[in-house]
C-alpha positions in Angstrom: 120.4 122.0 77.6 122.8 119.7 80.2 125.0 122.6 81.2 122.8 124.7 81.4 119.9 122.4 83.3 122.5 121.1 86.2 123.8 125.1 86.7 120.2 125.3 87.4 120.0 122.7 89.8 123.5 123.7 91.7 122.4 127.0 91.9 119.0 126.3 93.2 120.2 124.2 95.9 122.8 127.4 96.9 120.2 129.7 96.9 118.2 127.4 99.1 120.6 127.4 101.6 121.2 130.6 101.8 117.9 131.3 102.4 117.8 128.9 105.5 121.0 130.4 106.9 119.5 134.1 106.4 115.7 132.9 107.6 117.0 130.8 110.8 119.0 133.9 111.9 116.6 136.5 111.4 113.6 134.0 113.2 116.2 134.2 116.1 117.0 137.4 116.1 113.2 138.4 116.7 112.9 141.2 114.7 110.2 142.2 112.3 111.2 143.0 108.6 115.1 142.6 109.5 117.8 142.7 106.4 117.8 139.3 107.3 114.1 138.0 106.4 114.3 140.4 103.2 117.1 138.6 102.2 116.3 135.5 103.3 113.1 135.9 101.0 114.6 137.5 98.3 117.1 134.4 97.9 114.0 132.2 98.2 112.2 133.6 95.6 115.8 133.4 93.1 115.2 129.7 94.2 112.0 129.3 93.2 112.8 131.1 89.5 115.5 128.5 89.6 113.2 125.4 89.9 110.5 126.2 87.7 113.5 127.0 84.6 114.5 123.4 85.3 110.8 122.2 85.1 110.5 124.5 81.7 113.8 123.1 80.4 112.6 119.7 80.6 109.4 120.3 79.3 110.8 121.7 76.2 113.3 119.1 75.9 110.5 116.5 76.2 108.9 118.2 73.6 111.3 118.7 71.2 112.5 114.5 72.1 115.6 115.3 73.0 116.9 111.8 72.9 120.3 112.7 73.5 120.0 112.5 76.7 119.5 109.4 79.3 116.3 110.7 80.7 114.1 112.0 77.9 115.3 108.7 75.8 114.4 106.6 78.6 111.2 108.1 79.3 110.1 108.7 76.0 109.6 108.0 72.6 107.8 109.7 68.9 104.5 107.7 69.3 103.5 109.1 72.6 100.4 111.5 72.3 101.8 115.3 74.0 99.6 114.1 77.7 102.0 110.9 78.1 104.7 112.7 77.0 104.4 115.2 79.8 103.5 112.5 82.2 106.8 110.8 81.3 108.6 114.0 83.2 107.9 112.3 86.3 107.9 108.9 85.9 111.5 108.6 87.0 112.7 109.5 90.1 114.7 112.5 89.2 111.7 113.8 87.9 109.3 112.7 90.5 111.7 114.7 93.0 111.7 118.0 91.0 107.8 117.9 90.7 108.1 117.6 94.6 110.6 120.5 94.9 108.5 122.7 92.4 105.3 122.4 94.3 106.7 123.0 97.6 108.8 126.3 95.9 105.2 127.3 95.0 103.8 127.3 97.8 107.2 128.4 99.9 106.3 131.5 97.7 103.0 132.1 100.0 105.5 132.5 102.8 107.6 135.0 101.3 104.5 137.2 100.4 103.5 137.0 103.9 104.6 139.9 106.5 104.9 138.3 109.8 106.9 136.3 112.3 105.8 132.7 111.8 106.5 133.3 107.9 109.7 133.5 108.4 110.7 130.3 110.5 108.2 128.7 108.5 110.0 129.9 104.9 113.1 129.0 106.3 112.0 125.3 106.9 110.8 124.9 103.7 114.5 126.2 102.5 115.9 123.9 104.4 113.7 120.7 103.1 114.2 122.1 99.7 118.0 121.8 100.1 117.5 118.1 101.2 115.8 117.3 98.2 117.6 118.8 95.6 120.5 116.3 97.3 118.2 113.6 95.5 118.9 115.6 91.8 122.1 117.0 92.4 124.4 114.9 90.5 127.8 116.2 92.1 130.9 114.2 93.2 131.9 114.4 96.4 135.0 112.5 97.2 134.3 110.0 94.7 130.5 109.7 95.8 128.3 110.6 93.7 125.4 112.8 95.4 121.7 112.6 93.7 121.4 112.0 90.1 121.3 114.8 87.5 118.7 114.0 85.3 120.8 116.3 82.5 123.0 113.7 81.9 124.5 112.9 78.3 123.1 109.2 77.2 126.7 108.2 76.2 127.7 108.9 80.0 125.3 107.1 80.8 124.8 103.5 79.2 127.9 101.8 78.4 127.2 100.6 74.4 129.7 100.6 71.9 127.5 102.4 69.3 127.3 105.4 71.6 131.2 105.5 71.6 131.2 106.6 67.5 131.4 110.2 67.0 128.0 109.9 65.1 126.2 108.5 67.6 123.2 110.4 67.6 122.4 109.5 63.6 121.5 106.1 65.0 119.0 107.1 67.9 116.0 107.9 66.1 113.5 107.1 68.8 113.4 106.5 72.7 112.6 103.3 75.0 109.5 104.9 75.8 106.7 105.2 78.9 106.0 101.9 80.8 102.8 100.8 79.0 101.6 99.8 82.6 101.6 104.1 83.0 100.1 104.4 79.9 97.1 105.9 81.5 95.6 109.2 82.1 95.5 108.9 86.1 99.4 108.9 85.8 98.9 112.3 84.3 96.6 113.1 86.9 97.9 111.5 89.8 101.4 112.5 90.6 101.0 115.7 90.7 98.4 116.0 93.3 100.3 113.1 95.1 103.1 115.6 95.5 101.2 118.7 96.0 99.8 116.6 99.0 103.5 115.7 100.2 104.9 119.5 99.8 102.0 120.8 101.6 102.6 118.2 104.5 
């Protein structure tokens, strides 16, 4: 899952800046349906495919309690009826970032359907902004600073506790920490996502 889940994300945040490089030149070139917009759209569009396999991936890993991992142990745990479990996807920030990116991919997708001018400069802003916040979720060192964090990340890379240093580690992690009982409530299923819908449509 980790591997392949932060490929995801790298290759997301390429294809979205691509797609502002191609958008920006063809909105100042001023031509209709130039290789540039096609492309530009095309790239947007891998994008999109790109965010919404990370959203699956981590749907299925909350399913299946993947525990061996920082942020579906953190965020989750057995007893949690399927609603909260979902919910727990975006209770931490890595998640509440992706639920932001995926909304405004979703609608950047009404852009690329469109055949005009304005959908062009407008796709290519939405590229851009998508860039800046896959920074957040990123989760690559750059000169020893870390940018965004990955929420695909190993729980023994994560917390620093001897148990986790035994090759069997995983034998003894038989449940997670679970969803803040204060969120333990169906608006926080409700809520976020129409709270970011509201901020990628800004």
């Amino acid at each position: 899952y980790g591997h392949l889940g932060h490929f995801l994300i790298i290759t997301a945040f390429v294809f979205s800046l691509v797609s502002f490089g191609l958008g920006i030149t063809s909105y100042l070139s001023n031509q209709k349906e130039s290789n540039w917009d096609v492309l530009s759209k095309k790239y947007f569009s891998l994008h999109a495919f790109c965010i919404w396999s990370i959203l699956l991936l981590l749907i299925i890993m909350f399913k299946n309690q993947v525990f061996e991992y920082h942020y579906i142990w953190r965020h989750s745990s057995k007893d949690l009826p399927w609603y909260y479990i979902l919910s727990a996807l975006w209770e931490g920030q890595e998640g509440s970032f992706l639920l932001w990116i995926f909304w405004q991919s979703v609608l950047g997708m009404f852009f690329v359907r469109k055949k005009n001018e304005l959908s062009t400069g407008v796709l290519a802003i939405v590229a851009l902004v998508q860039t800046l916040l896959l920074t957040m979720i990123l989760g690559v060192d750059v000169g020893g600073k870390l940018i965004g964090t990955n929420p695909f990340i190993l729980l023994r890379n994560e917390l620093s506790i001897p148990i986790l240093e035994r090759a069997n580690y995983l034998e003894f992690i038989t449940d997670g920490n679970g969803l803040n009982i204060l969120l333990q409530n169906y608006w926080m299923v409700i809520h976020p996502p129409i709270l970011f819908l509201g901020f990628a449509s800004v």
